[in-house]
DRENZATOR-12733 format. One record per residue (C-alpha): x, y negated, z negated; residue number from 1. Coordinates in steps of 0.5 Angstrom, whole numbers. Layout:
+-------+-------+-------+-----+
!    c1 !    c2 !    c3 ! pos !
+-------+-------+-------+-----+
!     X !     Y !     Z ! NUM !
...
+-------+-------+-------+-----+
This chain:
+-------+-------+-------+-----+
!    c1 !    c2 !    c3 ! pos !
+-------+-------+-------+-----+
!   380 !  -145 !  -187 !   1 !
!   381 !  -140 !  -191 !   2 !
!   378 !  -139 !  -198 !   3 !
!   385 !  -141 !  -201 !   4 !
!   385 !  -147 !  -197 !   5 !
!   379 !  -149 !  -199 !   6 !
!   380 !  -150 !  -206 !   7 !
!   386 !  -152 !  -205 !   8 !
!   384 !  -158 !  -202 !   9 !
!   378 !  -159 !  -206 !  10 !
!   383 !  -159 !  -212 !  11 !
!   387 !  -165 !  -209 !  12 !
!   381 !  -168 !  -207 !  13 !
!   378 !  -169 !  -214 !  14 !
!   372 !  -163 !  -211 !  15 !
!   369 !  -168 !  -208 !  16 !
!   369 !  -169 !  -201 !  17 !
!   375 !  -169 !  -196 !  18 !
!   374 !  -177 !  -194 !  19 !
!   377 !  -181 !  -189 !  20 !
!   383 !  -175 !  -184 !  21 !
!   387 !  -182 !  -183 !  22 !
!   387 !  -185 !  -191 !  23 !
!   389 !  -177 !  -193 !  24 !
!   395 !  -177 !  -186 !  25 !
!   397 !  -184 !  -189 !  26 !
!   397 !  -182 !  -196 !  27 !
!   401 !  -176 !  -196 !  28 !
!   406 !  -178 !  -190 !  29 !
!   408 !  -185 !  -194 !  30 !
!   407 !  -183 !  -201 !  31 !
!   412 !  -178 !  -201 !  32 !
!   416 !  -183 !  -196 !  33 !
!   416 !  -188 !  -202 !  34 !
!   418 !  -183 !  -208 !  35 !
!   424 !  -180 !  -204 !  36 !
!   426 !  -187 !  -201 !  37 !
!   426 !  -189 !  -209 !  38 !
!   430 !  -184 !  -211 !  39 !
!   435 !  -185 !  -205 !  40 !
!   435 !  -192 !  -206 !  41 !
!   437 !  -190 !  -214 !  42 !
!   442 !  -185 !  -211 !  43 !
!   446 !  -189 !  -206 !  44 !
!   446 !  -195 !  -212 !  45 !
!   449 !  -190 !  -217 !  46 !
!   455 !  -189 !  -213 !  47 !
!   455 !  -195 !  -210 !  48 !
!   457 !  -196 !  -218 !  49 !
!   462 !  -191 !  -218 !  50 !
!   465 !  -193 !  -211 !  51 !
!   466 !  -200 !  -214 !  52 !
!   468 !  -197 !  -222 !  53 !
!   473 !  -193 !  -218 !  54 !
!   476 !  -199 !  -214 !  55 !
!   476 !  -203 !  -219 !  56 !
!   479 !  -199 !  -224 !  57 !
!   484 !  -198 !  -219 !  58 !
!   486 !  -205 !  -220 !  59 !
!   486 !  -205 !  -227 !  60 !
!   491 !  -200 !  -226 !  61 !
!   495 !  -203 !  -221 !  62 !
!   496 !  -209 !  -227 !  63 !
!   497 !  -206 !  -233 !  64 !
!   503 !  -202 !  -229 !  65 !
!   505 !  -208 !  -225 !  66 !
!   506 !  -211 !  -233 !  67 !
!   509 !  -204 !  -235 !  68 !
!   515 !  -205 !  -231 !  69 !
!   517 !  -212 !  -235 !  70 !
!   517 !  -208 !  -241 !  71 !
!   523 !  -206 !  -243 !  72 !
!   528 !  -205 !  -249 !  73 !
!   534 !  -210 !  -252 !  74 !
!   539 !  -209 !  -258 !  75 !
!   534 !  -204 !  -260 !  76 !
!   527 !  -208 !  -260 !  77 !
!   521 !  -207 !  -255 !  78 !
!   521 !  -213 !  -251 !  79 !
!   516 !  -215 !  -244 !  80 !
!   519 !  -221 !  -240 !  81 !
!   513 !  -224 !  -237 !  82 !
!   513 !  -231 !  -235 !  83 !
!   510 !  -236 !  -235 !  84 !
!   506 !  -236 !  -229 !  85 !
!   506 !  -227 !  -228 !  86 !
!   502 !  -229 !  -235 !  87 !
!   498 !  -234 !  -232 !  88 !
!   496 !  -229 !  -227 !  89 !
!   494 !  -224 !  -231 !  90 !
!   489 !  -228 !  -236 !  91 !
!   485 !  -232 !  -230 !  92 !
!   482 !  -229 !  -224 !  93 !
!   476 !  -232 !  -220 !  94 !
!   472 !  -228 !  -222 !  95 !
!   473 !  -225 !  -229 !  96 !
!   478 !  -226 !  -234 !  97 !
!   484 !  -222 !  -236 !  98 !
!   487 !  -220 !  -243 !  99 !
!   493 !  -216 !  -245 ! 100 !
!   497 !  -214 !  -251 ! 101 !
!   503 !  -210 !  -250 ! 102 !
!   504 !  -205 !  -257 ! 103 !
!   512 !  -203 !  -260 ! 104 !
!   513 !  -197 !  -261 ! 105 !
!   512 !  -198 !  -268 ! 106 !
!   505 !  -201 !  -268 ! 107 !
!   508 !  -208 !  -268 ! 108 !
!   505 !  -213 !  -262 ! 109 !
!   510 !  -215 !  -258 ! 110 !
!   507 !  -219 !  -253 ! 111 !
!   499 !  -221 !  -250 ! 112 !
!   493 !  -221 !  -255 ! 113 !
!   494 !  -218 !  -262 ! 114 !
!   487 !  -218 !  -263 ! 115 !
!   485 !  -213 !  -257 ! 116 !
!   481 !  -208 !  -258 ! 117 !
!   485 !  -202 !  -260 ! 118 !
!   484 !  -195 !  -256 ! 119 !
!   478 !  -191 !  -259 ! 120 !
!   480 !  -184 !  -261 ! 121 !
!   475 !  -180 !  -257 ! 122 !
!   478 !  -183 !  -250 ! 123 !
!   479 !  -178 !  -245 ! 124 !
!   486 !  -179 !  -241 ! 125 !
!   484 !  -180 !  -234 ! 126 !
!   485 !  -175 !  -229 ! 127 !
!   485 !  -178 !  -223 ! 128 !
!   491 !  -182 !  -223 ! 129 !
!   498 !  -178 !  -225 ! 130 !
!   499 !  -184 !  -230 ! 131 !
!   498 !  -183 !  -238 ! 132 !
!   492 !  -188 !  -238 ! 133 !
!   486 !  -189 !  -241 ! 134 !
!   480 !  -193 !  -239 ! 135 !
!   475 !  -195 !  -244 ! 136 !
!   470 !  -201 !  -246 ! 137 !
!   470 !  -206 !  -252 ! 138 !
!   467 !  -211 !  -254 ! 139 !
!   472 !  -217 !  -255 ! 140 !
!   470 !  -225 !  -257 ! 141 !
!   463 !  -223 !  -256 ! 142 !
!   465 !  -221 !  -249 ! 143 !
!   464 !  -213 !  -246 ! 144 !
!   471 !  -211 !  -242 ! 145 !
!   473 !  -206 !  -239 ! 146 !
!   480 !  -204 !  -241 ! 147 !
!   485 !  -199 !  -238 ! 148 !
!   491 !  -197 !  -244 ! 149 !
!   498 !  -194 !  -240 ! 150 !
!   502 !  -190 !  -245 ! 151 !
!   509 !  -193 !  -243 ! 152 !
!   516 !  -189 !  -244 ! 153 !
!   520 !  -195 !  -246 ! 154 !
!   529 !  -193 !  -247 ! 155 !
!   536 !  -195 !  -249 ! 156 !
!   542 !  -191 !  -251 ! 157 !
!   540 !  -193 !  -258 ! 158 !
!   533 !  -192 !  -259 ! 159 !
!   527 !  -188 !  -255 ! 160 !
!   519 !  -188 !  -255 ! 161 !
!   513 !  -189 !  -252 ! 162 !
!   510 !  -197 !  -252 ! 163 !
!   503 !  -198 !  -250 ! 164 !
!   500 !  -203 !  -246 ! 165 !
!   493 !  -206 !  -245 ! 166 !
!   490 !  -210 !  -240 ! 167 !
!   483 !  -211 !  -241 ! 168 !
!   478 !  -215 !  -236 ! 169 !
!   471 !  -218 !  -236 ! 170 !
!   466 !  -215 !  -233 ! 171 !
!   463 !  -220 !  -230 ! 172 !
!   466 !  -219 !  -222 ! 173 !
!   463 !  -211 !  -223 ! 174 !
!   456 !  -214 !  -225 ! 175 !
!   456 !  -219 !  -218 ! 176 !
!   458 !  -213 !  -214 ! 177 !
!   453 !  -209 !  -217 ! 178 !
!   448 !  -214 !  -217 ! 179 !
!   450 !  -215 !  -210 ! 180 !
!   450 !  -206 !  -209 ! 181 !
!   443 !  -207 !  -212 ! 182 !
!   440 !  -212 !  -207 ! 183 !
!   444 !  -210 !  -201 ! 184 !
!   441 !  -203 !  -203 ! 185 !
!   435 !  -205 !  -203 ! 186 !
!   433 !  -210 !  -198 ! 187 !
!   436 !  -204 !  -193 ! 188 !
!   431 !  -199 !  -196 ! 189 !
!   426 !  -203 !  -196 ! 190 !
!   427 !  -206 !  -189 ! 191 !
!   428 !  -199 !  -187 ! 192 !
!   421 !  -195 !  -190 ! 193 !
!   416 !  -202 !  -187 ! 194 !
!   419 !  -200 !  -180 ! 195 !
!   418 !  -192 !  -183 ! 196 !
!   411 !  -194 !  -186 ! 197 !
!   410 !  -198 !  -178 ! 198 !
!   412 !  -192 !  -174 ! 199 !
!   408 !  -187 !  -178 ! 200 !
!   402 !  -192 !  -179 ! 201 !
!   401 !  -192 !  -171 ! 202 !
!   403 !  -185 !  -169 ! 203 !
!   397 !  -183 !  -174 ! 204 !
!   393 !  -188 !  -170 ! 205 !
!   396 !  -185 !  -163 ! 206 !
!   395 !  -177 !  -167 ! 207 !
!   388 !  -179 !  -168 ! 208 !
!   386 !  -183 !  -162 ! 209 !
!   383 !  -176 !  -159 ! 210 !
!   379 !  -174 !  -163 ! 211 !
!   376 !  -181 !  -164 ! 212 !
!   375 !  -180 !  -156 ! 213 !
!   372 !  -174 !  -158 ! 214 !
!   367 !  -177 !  -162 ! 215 !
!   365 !  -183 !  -157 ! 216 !
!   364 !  -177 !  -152 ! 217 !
!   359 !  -174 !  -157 ! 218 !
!   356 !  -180 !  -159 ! 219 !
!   354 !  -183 !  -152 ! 220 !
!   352 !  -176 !  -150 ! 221 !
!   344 !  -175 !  -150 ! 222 !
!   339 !  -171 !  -155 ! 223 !
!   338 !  -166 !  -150 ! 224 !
!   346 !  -166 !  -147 ! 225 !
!   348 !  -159 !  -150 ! 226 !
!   355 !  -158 !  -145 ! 227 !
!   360 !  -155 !  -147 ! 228 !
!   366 !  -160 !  -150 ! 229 !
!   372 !  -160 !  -146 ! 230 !
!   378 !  -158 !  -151 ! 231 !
!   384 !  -161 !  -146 ! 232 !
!   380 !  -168 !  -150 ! 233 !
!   384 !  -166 !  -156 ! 234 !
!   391 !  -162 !  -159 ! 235 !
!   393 !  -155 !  -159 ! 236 !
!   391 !  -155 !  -166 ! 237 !
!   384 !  -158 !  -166 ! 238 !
!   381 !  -153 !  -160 ! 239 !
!   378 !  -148 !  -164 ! 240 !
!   374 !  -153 !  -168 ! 241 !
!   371 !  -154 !  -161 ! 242 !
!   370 !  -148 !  -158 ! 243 !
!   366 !  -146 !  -164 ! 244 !
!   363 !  -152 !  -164 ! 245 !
!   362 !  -151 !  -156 ! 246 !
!   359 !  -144 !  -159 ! 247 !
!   354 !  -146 !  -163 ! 248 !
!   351 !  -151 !  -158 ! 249 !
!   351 !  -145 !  -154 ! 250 !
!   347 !  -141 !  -159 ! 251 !
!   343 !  -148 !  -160 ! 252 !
!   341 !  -148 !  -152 ! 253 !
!   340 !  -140 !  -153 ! 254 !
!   335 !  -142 !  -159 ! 255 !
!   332 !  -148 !  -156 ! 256 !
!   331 !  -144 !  -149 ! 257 !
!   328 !  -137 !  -153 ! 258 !
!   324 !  -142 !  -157 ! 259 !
!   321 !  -145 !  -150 ! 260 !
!   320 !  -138 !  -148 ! 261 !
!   317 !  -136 !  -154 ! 262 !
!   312 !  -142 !  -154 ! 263 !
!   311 !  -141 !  -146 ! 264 !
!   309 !  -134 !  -147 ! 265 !
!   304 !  -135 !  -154 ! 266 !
!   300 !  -141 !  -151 ! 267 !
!   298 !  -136 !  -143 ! 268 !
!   297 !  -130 !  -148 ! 269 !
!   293 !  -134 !  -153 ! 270 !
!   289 !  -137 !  -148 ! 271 !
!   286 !  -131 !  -145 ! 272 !
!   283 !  -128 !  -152 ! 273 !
!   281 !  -136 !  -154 ! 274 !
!   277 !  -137 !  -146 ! 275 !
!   274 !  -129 !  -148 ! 276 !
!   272 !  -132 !  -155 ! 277 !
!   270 !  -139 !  -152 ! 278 !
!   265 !  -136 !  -145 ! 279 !
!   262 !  -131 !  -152 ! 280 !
!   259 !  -136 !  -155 ! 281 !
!   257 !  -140 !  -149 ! 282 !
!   252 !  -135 !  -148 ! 283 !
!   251 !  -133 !  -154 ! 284 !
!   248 !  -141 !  -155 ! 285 !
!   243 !  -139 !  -149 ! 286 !
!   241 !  -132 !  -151 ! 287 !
!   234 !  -131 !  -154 ! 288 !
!   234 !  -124 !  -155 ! 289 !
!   236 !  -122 !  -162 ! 290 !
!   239 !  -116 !  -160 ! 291 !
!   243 !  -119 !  -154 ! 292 !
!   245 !  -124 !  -160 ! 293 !
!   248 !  -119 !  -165 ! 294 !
!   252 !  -115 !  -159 ! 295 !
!   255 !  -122 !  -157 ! 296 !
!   257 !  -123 !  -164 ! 297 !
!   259 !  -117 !  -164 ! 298 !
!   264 !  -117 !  -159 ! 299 !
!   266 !  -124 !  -161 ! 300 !
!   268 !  -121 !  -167 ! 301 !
!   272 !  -116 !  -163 ! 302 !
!   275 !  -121 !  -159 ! 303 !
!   277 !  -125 !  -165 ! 304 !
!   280 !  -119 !  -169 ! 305 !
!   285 !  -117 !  -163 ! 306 !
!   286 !  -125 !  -164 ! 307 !
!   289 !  -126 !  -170 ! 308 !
!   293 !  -119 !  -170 ! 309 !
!   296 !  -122 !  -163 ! 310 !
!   298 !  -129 !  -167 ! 311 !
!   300 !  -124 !  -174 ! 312 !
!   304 !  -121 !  -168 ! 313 !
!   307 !  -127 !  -165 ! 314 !
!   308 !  -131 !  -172 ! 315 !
!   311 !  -124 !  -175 ! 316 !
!   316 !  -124 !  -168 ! 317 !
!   317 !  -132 !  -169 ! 318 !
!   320 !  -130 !  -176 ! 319 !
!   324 !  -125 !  -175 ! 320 !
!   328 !  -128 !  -167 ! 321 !
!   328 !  -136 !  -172 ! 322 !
!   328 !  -135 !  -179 ! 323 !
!   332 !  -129 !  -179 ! 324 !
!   328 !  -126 !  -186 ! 325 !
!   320 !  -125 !  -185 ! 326 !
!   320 !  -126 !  -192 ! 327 !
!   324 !  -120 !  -194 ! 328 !
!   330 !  -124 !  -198 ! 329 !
!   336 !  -121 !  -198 ! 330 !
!   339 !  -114 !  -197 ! 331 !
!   339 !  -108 !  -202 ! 332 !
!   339 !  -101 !  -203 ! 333 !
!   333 !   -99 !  -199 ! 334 !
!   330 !   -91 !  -199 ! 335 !
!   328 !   -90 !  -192 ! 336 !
!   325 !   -84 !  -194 ! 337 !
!   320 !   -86 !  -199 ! 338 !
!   318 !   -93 !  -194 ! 339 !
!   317 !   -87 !  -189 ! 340 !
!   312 !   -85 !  -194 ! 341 !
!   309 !   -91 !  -194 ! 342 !
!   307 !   -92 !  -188 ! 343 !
!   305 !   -84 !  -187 ! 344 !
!   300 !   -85 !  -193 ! 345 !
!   297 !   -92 !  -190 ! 346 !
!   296 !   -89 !  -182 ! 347 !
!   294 !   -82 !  -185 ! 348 !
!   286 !   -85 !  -184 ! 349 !
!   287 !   -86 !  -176 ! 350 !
!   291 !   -80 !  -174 ! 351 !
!   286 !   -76 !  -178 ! 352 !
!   281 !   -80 !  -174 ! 353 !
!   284 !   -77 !  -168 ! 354 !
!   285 !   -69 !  -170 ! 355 !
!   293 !   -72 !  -170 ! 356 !
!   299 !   -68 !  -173 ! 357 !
!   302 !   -72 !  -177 ! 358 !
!   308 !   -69 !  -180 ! 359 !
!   315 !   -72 !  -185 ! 360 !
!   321 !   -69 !  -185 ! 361 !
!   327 !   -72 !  -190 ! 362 !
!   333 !   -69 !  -191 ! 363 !
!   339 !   -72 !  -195 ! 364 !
!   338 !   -78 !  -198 ! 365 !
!   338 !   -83 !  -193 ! 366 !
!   339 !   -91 !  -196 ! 367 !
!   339 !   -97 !  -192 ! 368 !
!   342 !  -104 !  -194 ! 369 !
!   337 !  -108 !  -192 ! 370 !
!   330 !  -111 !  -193 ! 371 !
!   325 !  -107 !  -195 ! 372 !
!   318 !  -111 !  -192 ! 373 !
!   321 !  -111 !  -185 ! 374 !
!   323 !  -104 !  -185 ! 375 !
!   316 !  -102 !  -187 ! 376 !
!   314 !  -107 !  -181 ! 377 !
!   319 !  -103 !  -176 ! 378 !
!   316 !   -96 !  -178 ! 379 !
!   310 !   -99 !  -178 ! 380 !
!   309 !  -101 !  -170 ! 381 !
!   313 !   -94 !  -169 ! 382 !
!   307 !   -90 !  -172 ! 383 !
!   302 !   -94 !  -170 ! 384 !
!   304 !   -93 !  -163 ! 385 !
!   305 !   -86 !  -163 ! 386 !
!   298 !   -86 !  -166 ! 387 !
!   295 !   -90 !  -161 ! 388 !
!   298 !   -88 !  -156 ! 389 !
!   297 !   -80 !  -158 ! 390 !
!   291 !   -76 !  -155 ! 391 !
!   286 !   -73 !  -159 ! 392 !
!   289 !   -67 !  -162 ! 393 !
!   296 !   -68 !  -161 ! 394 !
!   302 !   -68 !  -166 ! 395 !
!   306 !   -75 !  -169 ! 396 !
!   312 !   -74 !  -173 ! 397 !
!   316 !   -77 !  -177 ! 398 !
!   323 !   -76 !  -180 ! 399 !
!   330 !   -78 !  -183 ! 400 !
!   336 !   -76 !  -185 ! 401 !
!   343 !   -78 !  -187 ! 402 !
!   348 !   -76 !  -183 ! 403 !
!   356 !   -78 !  -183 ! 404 !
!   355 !   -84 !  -177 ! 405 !
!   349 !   -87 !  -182 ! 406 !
!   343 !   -86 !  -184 ! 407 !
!   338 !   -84 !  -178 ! 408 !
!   330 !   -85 !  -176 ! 409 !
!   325 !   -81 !  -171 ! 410 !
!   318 !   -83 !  -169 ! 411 !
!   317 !   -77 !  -164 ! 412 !
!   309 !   -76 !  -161 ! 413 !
!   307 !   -72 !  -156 ! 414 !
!   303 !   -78 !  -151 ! 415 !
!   304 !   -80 !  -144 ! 416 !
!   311 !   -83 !  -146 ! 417 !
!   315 !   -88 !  -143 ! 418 !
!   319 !   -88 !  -135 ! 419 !
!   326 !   -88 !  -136 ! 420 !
!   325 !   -94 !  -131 ! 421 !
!   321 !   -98 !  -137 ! 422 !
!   325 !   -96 !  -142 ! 423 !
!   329 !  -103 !  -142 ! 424 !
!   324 !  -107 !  -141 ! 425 !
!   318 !  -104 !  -146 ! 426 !
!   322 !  -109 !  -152 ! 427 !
!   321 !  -115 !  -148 ! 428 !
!   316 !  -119 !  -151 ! 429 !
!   308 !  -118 !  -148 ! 430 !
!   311 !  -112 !  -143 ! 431 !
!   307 !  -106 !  -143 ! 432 !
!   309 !   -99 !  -140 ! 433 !
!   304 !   -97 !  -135 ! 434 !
!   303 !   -91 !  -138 ! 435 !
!   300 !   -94 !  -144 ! 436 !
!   296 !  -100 !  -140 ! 437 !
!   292 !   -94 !  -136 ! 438 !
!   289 !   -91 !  -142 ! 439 !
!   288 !   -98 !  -147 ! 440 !
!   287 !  -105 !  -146 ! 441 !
!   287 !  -108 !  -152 ! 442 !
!   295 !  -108 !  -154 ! 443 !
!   300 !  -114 !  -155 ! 444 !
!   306 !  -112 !  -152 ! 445 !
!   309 !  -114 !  -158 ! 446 !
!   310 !  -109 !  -162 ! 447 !
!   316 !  -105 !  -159 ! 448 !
!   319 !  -113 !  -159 ! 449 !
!   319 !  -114 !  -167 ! 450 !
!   322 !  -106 !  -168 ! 451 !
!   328 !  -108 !  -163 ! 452 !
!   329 !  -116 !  -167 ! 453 !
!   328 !  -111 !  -174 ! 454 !
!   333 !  -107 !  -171 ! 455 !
!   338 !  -111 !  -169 ! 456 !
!   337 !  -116 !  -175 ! 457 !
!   340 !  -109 !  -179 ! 458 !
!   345 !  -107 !  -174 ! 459 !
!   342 !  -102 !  -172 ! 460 !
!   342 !   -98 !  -166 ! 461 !
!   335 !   -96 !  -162 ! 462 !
!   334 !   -92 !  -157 ! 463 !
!   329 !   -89 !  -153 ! 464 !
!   327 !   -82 !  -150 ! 465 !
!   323 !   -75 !  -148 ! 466 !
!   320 !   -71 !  -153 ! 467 !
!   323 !   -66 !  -155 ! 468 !
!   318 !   -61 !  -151 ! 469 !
!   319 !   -65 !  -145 ! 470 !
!   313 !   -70 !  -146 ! 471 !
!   311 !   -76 !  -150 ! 472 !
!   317 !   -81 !  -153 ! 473 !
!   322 !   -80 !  -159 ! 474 !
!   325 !   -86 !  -162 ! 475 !
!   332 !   -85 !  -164 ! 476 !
!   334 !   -91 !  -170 ! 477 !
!   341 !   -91 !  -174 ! 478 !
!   342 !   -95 !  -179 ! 479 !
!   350 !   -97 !  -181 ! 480 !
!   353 !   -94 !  -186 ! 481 !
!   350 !   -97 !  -193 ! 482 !
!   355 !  -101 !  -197 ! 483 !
!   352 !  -103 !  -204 ! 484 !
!   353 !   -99 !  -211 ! 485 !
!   345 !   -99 !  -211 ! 486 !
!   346 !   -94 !  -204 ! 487 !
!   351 !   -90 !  -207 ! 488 !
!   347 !   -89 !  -213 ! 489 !
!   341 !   -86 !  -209 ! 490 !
!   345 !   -82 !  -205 ! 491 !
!   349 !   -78 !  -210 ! 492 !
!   341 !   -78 !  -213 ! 493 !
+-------+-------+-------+-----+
């Protein structure tokens, strides 16, 4: 998931924890389906309301013409002949009430109800039918109407005007066809979105069943079960969750293999020096000689002190392959040159012990993002290799510059070197070069081992090759380019 994603989820989720994926899916599949069917409820109710309106003002319509055709005029009056039983017809319905008034030409009432609601000033003519006719509510005796008012023209050879007719009728048939739109409409969207709510909560549980089938598999596996998870077990979408999750098992059964290896190698090379150290002081409790005691001792001492630097080593390589830090924190801005110096100053005593040439050559400003101790480690094993390994009287040098593909290290000597044949394996932990076994027996093999971790932990890369004199070793490492400000700084310095 992207950043954005992220914060976008934690924000609906109140910035706490996703919860439940099947409350969520439900959540955001019936809510949504709720509010439109809400809306879509309103709507079809609403023009269900118009649909009626129109229909029955139509019918409103169609009476007030009806009486209009029985408007007419005699010797100079506006007269409306409505029987008896047309007047019936028009002031009773089944389902409401009509009025109507029938308005001379001159204002007078010539038939109907003379006290209904005149025509209001502000109503439109209708546009939908070709009639003069307006549509208008009133109140009328306590009683809400709906009333159509038709301007009807009414002529004889002695007169000619305009008469009104109004015919108005009780509300009471649209409000039981809206309540009947009303619950019609309801019951439909309501059956409609519990079927919808069904469906959509068992294809969640049918969506969902695989990865509970991946949970089952996970969870009825054993501790030291660390196989890869089939992605087939689930959808399309879920299959990179699985491979990384099969990735990271895989990097645990690596961790978990390295870790064995690890403690299998430390417990055979720790038990040759404790053995040693145990058989010195067997016979140092059946010595009598004071001299003899002393030269045990002291070869007791000998023993425990290449003792402890095997398991300072051992820790230091633990760190490095598992921890990952060896105490060194976090990456910044390191001067290569000046940890260079360092070491040069704190191996001076035993190259000058051994008539060695120990030589520093910097050039440019060479900074790398790292971690200070480690590097310092690194260069330190580098050194002291070349130190140990140099006969008397040879040389060792130490160089670093910055080049274009990122800052450079080489430590060259002029000793036995390392054949190509052993080049590869000289990094793995407790391997020892012929060459170097031949002339001391007191190493670890872990020295080129913890240069090789500190290398990769930095994305360096290490190599390793004759001298430039055709003897000895060179160890070429470089650096990746530094990314910091603080690097950047130093390097404009």
């Amino acid at each position: 998931m992207t950043p954005l994603a992220t914060r976008l989820a934690r924000r609906f989720n109140g910035g706490a924890a996703p919860g439940s994926l099947r409350r969520q899916l439900l959540l955001w599949l019936l809510v949504p389906l709720v509010l439109l069917v809400a809306l879509n409820s309103f709507s079809a109710y609403r023009n269900g309301l118009e649909v009626a309106d129109v229909a029955y003002d139509r019918a409103l319509l169609a009476s007030t013409r009806a009486l209009a055709e029985r408007v007419s005029v005699k010797d100079g009056k506006v007269v409306a002949d409505v029987p008896y039983v047309a007047l019936d017809s028009y002031e009773t319905d089944t389902l409401g009430r009509i009025y109507y008034k029938v308005t001379g030409i001159d204002g007078e009432t010539v038939s109907g109800f003379d006290d209904l609601p005149p025509v209001p000033a502000n109503v439109p003519r209708s546009e939908a039918y070709p009639a003069l006719v307006r549509f208008y509510h009133a109140d009328y005796n306590g009683e809400p109407l709906r009333i159509a008012a038709l301007l009807q023209p009414v002529y004889d050879d002695s007169m000619r005007g305009i008469a009104l007719i109004q015919v108005g009728e009780t509300l009471d048939a649209r409000r039981g066809l809206s309540r009947k739109i009303l619950f019609d409409t309801l019951l439909r969207q309501g059956g409609m979105l519990l079927a919808v709510a069904t469906l959509v909560w068992f294809a969640v549980r049918l969506v969902l069943a695989p990865l509970m089938r991946l949970k089952e598999e996970v969870e009825q596996r054993s501790v030291h079960d660390l196989s890869d998870v089939d992605p087939a077990l689930v959808h399309r979408e879920v299959q990179p969750l699985v491979g990384a999750m099969n990735h990271t098992m895989s990097r645990m059964q690596g961790l978990i293999a390295s870790q064995r290896r690890f403690i299998a190698d430390a417990s055979h090379q720790l038990r040759t020096p404790l053995t040693v150290l145990k058989t010195q002081a067997q016979l140092a409790q059946r010595e009598a000689d004071p001299a003899a005691m002393r030269a045990i001792v002291a070869s007791m001492a000998a023993t425990t002190d290449a003792t402890v630097h095997l398991a300072n080593r051992l820790l230091m390589l633990a760190r490095i392959e598992h921890g990952g830090s060896g105490g060194g924190g976090d990456f910044a801005a390191v001067d290569l040159a000046e940890v260079m110096r360092q070491v040069g100053l704190e191996l001076a005593l035993p190259a000058v012990q051994k008539n060695l040439d120990l030589s520093l050559e910097i050039h440019g400003a060479p900074v790398v993002d790292g971690q200070a101790l480690l590097l310092h480690e690194m260069i330190t094993n580098l050194v002291d290799n070349a130190v140990r390994y140099t006969p008397a009287g040879g040389r060792v040098a130490m160089r670093a510059r910055a080049t274009p593909n990122g800052p450079l290290l080489q430590i060259e000597d002029s000793g036995a070197g390392i054949a190509a044949a052993e080049r590869d394996k000289v990094f793995r932990p407790f391997y020892r070069a012929v060459a170097t076994m031949a002339t001391h027996q007191d190493g670890t093999g872990l020295g080129l081992a913890i240069v090789r971790d500190i290398a990769n932990l930095h994305g360096a890369a290490i190599a390793l090759d004759v001298g430039s004199q055709g003897a000895g070793l060179l160890v070429t490492v470089i650096f990746p380019l530094p990314k910091s400000e603080t690097a950047d700084h130093l390097a404009k310095a």
